[in-house]
C-alpha positions, 0 to 999 in steps of 0.5 A, spaced: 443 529 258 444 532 251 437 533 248 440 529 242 443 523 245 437 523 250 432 523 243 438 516 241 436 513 248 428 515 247 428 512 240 431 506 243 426 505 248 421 505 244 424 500 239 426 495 244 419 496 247 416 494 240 420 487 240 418 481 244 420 480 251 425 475 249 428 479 242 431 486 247 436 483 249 440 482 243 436 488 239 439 493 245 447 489 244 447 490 236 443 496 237 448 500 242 454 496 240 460 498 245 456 504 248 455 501 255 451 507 258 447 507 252 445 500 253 444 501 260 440 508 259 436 505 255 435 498 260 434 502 265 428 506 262 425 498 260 425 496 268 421 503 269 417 501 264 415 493 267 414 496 273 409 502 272 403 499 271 398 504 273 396 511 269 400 515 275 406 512 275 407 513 267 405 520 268 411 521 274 416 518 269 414 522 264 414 527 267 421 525 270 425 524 263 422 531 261 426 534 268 432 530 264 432 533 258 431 540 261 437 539 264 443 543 262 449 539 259 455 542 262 460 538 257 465 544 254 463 549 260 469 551 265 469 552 272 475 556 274 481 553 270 477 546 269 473 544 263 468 539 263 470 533 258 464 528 259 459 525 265 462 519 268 456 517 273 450 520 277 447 518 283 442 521 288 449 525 291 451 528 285 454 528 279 461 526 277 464 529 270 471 528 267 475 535 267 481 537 263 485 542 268 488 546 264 493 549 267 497 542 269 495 539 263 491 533 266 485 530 266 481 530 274 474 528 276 469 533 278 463 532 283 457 536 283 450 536 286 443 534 281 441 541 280 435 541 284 439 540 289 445 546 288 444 551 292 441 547 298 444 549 304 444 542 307 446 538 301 452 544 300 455 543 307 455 536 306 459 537 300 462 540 303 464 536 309 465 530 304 471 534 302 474 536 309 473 528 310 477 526 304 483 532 304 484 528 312 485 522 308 491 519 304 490 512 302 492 508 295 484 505 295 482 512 297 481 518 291 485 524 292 482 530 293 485 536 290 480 542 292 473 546 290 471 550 285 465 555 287 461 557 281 454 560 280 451 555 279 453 550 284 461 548 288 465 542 286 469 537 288 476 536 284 478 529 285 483 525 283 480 521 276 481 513 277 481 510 270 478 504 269 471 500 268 464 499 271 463 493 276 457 489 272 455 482 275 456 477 277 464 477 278 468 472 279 469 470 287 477 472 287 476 478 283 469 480 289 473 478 295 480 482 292 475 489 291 471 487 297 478 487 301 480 493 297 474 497 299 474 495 306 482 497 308 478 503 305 473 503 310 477 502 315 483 507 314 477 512 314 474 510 320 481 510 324 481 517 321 474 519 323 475 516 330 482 521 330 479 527 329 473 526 334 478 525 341 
């Protein structure tokens, strides 16, 4: 996370902690506008802060935000012919960037591992597994795989960029069950292949 936008995400947090319970969440809709991954940093710092109830915890999550801030942005830096663009998404898996691929013009998803993980052998095979398992795949409900990339840093995963919008509930039934049903063809075409490749 850039230092900048994480101070934006820190001076929001703290803002919304000076107001009451009650007031936050119309504080956080005027204050992030339509940046929904601000408003959802920033609530996500909120929840951490109603849990941690003792000395120890708030030390861990301080210490936890200072790892977040050191992290180097990667936006504007290039790996092979792809430049990074922007952060899509992070988990416990990876990181997930949007990249322009220079050479054919067009905008892919790029997924790496947390930086406390990169050079991890265990985590690197099963990145790298993972990309085996997806080029045995084509499926409408399954993002393609176009390669990897090495750098010195850390090897990715060039994946096909599906446009859309965060899921944030409830849905509506109808919409549930046609993602659901999409999710689940999914699964079942990858568990079909898997059982395929193990006789």
């Amino acid at each position: 996370m850039k230092s900048e936008r994480w101070r934006q995400v820190e001076d929001l947090f703290h803002a919304a902690l000076e107001r009451p319970p009650e007031e936050r969440q119309a504080f956080l809709a005027h204050a992030c506008s339509d940046d929904t991954e601000l408003r959802r940093q920033v609530e996500h710092l909120i929840s951490i802060d109603q849990r941690a109830g003792s000395r120890l915890e708030r030390q861990v999550i301080e210490e936890v935000t200072a790892a977040l801030d050191a992290d180097v942005p990667l936006e504007g830096a290039q790996v092979g012919p792809y430049r990074i663009l922007s952060l899509l998404g992070a988990g416990g898996m990876g990181k997930v960037y949007r990249a322009r691929d220079t050479k054919l013009g067009r905008d892919v998803a790029m997924k790496t591992l947390p930086s406390q993980f990169a050079r991890n052998p265990d985590r690197l095979a099963r990145l790298r597994r993972e990309a085996q398992t997806l080029a045995s795949l084509n499926h409408p409900n399954i993002a393609a795989i176009y390669g990897m990339e090495e750098s010195s840093e850390s090897d990715w995963l060039v994946l096909e960029l599906v446009e859309g919008q965060n899921l944030r509930g409830p849905l509506p039934v109808p919409d549930a069950l046609r993602l659901a049903r999409q999710i689940a063809e999914a699964l079942e075409a990858a568990h079909e292949r898997a059982s395929c490749i193990a006789i």
